[in-house]
C-alpha positions as CSV (number, residue, x, y, z in Angstrom):
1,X,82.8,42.9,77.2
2,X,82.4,39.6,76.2
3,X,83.8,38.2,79.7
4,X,81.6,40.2,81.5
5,X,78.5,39.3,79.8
6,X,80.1,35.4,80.6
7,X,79.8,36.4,84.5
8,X,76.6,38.0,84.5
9,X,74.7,34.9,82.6
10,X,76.9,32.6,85.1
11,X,75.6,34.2,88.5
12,X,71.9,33.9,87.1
13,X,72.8,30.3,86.3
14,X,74.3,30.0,90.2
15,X,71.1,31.9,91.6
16,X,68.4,29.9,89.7
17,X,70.3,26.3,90.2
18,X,70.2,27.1,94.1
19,X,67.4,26.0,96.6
20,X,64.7,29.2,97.0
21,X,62.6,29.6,99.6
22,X,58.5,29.1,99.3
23,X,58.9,26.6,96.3
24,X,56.8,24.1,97.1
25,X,57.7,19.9,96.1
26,X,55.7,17.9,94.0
27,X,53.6,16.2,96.6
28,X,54.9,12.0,96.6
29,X,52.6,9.8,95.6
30,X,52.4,8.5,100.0
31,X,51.2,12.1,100.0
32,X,48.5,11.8,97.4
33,X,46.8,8.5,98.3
34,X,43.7,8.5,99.5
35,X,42.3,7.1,102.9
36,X,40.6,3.7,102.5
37,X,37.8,2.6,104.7
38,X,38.5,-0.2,106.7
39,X,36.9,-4.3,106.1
40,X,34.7,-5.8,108.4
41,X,35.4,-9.8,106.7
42,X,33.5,-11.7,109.4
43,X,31.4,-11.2,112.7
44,X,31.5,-14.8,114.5
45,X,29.6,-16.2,117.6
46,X,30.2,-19.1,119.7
47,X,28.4,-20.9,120.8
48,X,26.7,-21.1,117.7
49,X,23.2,-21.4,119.2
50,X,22.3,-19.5,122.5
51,X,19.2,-19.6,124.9
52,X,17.7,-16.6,126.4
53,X,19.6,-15.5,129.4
54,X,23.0,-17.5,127.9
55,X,26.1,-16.3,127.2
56,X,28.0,-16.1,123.8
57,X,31.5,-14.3,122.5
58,X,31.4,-12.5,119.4
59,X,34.3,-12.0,117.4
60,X,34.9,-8.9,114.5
61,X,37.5,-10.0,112.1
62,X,38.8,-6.4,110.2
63,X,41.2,-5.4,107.9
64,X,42.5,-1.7,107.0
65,X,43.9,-1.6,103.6
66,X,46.1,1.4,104.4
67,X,47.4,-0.3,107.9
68,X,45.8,2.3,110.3
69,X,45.3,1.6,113.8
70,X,41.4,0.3,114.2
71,X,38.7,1.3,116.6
72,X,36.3,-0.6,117.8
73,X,32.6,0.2,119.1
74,X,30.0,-2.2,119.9
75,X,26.2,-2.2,120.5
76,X,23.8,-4.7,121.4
77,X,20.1,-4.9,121.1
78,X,18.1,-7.7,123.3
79,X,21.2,-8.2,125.8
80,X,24.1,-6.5,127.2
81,X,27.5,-6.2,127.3
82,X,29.8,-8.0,129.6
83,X,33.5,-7.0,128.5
84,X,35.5,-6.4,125.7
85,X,33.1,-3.2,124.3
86,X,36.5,-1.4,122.5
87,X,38.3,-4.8,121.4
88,X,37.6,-7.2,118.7
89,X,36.0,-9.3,120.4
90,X,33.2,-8.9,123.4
91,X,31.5,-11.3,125.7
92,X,27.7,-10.4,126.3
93,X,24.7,-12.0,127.6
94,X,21.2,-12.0,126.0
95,X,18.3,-10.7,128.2
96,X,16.0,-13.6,130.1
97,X,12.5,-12.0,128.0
98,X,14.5,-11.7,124.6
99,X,13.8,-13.9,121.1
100,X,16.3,-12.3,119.5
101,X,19.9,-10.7,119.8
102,X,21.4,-7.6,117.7
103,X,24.9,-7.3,117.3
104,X,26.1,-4.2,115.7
105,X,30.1,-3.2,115.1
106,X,31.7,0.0,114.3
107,X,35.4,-0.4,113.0
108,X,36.8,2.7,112.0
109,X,40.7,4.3,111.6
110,X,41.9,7.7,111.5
111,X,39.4,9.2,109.0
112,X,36.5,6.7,108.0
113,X,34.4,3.8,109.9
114,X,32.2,0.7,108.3
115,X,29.5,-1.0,110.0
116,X,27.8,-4.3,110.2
117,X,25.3,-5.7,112.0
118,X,24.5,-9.5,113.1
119,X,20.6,-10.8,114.0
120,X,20.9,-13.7,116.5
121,X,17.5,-15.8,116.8
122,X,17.8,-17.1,120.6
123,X,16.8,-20.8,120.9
124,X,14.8,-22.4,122.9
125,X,16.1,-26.3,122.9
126,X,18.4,-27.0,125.1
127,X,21.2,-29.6,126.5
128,X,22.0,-29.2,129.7
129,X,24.4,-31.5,132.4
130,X,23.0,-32.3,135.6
131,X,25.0,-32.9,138.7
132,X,24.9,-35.9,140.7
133,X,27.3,-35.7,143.4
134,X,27.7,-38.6,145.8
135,X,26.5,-38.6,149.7
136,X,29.6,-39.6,151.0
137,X,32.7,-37.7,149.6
138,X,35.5,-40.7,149.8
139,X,37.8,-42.1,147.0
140,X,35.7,-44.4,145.1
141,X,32.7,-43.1,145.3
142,X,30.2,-42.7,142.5
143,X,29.9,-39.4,140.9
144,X,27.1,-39.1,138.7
145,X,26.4,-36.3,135.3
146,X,23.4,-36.9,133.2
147,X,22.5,-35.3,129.9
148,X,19.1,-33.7,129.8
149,X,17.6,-31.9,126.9
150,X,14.6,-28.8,127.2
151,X,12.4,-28.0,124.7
152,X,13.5,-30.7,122.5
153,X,10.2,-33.2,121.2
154,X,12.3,-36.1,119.8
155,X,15.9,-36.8,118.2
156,X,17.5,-39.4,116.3
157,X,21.0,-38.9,117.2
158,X,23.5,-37.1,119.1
159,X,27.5,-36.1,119.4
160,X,28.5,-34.2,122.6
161,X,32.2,-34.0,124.2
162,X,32.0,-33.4,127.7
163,X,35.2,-32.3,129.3
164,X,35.8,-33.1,133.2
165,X,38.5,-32.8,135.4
166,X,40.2,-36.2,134.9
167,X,42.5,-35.4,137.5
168,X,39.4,-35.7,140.3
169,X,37.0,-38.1,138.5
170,X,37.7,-41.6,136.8
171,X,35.3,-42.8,134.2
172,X,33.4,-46.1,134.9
173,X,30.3,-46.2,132.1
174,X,28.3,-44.0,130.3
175,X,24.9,-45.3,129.5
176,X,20.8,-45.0,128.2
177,X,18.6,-43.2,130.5
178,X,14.4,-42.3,129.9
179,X,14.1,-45.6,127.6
180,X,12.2,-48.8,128.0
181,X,14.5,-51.8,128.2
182,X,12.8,-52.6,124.5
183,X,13.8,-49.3,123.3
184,X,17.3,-49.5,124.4
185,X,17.8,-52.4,121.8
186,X,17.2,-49.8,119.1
187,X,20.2,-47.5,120.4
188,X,24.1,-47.5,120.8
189,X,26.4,-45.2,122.8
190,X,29.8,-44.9,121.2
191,X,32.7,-43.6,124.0
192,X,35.9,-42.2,123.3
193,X,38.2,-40.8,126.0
194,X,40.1,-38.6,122.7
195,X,42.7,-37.3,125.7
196,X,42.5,-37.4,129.5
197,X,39.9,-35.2,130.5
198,X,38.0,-35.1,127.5
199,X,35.0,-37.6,126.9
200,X,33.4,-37.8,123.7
201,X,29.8,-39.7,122.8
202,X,27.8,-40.6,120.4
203,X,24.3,-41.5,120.8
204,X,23.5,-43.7,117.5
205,X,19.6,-45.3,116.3
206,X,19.4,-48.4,114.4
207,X,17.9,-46.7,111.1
208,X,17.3,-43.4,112.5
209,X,14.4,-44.2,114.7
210,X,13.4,-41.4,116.4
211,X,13.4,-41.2,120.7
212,X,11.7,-38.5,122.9
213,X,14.0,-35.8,124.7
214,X,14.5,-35.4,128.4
215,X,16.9,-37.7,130.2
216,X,19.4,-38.8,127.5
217,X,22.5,-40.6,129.0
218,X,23.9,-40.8,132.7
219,X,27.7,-40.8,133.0
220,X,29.3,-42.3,135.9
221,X,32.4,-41.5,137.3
222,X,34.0,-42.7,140.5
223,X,36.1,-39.9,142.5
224,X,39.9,-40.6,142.6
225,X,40.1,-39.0,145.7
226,X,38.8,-37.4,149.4
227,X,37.4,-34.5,147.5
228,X,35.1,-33.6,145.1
229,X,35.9,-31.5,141.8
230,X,35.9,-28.1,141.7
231,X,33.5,-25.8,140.6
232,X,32.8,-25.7,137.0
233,X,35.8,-28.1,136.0
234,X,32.6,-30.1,133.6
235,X,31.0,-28.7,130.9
236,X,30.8,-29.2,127.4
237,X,34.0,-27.9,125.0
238,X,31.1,-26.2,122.7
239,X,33.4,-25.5,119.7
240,X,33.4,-29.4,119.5
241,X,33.7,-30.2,115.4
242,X,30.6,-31.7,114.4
243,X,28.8,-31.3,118.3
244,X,25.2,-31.9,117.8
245,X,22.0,-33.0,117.9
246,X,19.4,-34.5,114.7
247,X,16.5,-34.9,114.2
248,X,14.7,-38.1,112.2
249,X,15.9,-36.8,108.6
250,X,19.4,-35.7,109.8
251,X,19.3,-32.0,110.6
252,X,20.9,-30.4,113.2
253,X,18.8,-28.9,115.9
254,X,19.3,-25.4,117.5
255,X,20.5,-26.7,121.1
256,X,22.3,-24.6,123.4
257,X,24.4,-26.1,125.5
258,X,24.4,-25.5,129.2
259,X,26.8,-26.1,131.8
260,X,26.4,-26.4,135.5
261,X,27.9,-22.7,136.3
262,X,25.0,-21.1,133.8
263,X,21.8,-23.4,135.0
264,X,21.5,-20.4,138.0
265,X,22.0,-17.1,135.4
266,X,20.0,-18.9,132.4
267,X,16.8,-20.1,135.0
C-alpha cells in the first residue's frame, strides 16, 4: 500500500515538474522597458549669417536613448528645400522677399517623435568677391579679386580667408582699396598663405578708427598658366575660426559671405 501511494505522489511530482502548455514566462525586464523619445541636442547652420536669396546647410544632431533607427522630417518657412529633406542634415535656400527663415525638425523612432524649431533672421550686410579677370588670357597675366561689402555703414576691422585655386593663380599682393592715401596710413593688411591655396587677411586700424564699407582690399594674382581658373575654384572657406567683420567697439557684424557662383541666385 505504502509503495503504491510512493508511485502515485511520484507521477504528480513528474507531471507538475514538466513544461505545460499555455503557462505564460515572466516577461524579462527587455520586455518591460518602456519606449523613450528620442534627443534633438543641437540644430546648427552654416554659414552662420545668410542674406535673402543665400544658401545655408542645417544640421540636426539626435540621439535615441533606446538605439532605434531615427526618422527624419523637415519643414521650412521663408525658403525651401534643396536636398537632404529625410537626412540629418538639409541644404535650403531662403526666399529673395524673406526677413526671416524657419527651420523646423521632426526626429522620431519606432513609437514616438520630438520636435524643434530654429528662427533664422536673414541679414542684410554683406561681403562679397568680385572678379577681375585679365584681357588677355596668357601666363603672367594679372588676375584681379576685390573684397566688397553691401549694406555695411563702417568697420574697424576684418579677418576673411579666401581660398583659390593655387594650382592656376600665383599671389603677387593684396592691398587697400576705397581709401585716401591719408587714410591708408591709419590701416594694415596682415597676409598669410596658412597652406597653398588658402589665403588668409587681416584688415587692422591703428586704435580702432573706424572706415566706410564698399571696396575693401584688391588681391592680385598673376595666372601660372594659358588658362584661366575654373569656375568657382574662389570663395571664401566660411567656417573660417574667428572670420569676421567689427565694428568701432569690437562686435562682430552679421555679414554674409558671397562668392562668385551665388552673386547670380542671391541678385
Amino acid at each position: 500500500m505504502k509503495r503504491s501511494i510512493l508511485l502515485i505522489a511520484g507521477s504528480i511530482l513528474a507531471a507538475c515538474s514538466g513544461s505545460q502548455p499555455g503557462r505564460a514566462r515572466p516577461p524579462s525586464s527587455a520586455q518591460t522597458t518602456a519606449n523613450r523619445k528620442p534627443v534633438i541636442e543641437s540644430l546648427s547652420t552654416i554659414p552662420a549669417f545668410v542674406p535673402a536669396g543665400g544658401s545655408a546647410s542645417t544640421r540636426a544632431t539626435a540621439t535615441d536613448p533606446d538605439f532605434d533607427r531615427l526618422v527624419y522630417q523637415w519643414n521650412i518657412q521663408g525658403g525651401k528645400i534643396l536636398s537632404g529633406g529625410e537626412t540629418p542634415l538639409i541644404s535650403w535656400v531662403a526666399d529673395d522677399d524673406a526677413d526671416e527663415v524657419v527651420i523646423s525638425v521632426s526626429v522620431k523612432d519606432r513609437a514616438q517623435f520630438v520636435e524643434r524649431t530654429e528662427k533664422i533672421t536673414l541679414t542684410h550686410q554683406e561681403l562679397e568677391i568680385i572678379i577681375v579677370p585679365p584681357l588677355s588670357v596668357e601666363e603672367g597675366e594679372t588676375y584681379l579679386v576685390q573684397l566688397k561689402t553691401r549694406g555695411v555703414e563702417t568697420l574697424s576691422g576684418a579677418f576673411v580667408r579666401v581660398l583659390f585655386p593655387s594650382s592656376a593663380l600665383r599671389l603677387q599682393s593684396v592691398g587697400l582699396i576705397g581709401l585716401s592715401a591719408q587714410e591708408q596710413s591709419s590701416w594694415t593688411v596682415l597676409t598669410d598663405l596658412a597652406k597653398p591655396g588658402t589665403l588668409d587677411i587681416a584688415l587692422v586700424s591703428h586704435g580702432r578708427e573706424e572706415r566706410v564699407g564698399g571696396s575693401l582690399l584688391v588681391i592680385r594674382y598673376e595666372l601660372r598658366d594659358n588658362a584661366l581658373p575654373e569656375e568657382g575654384s574662389i570663395g571664401f572657406a566660411t567656417a573660417a575660426k574667428n572670420q569676421g567683420i567689427w565694428d568701432s567697439k569690437g562686435q562682430p557684424l552679421q555679414v554674409a559671405y558671397i562668392d562668385p557662383s551665388q552673386q547670380g541666385e542671391i541678385r
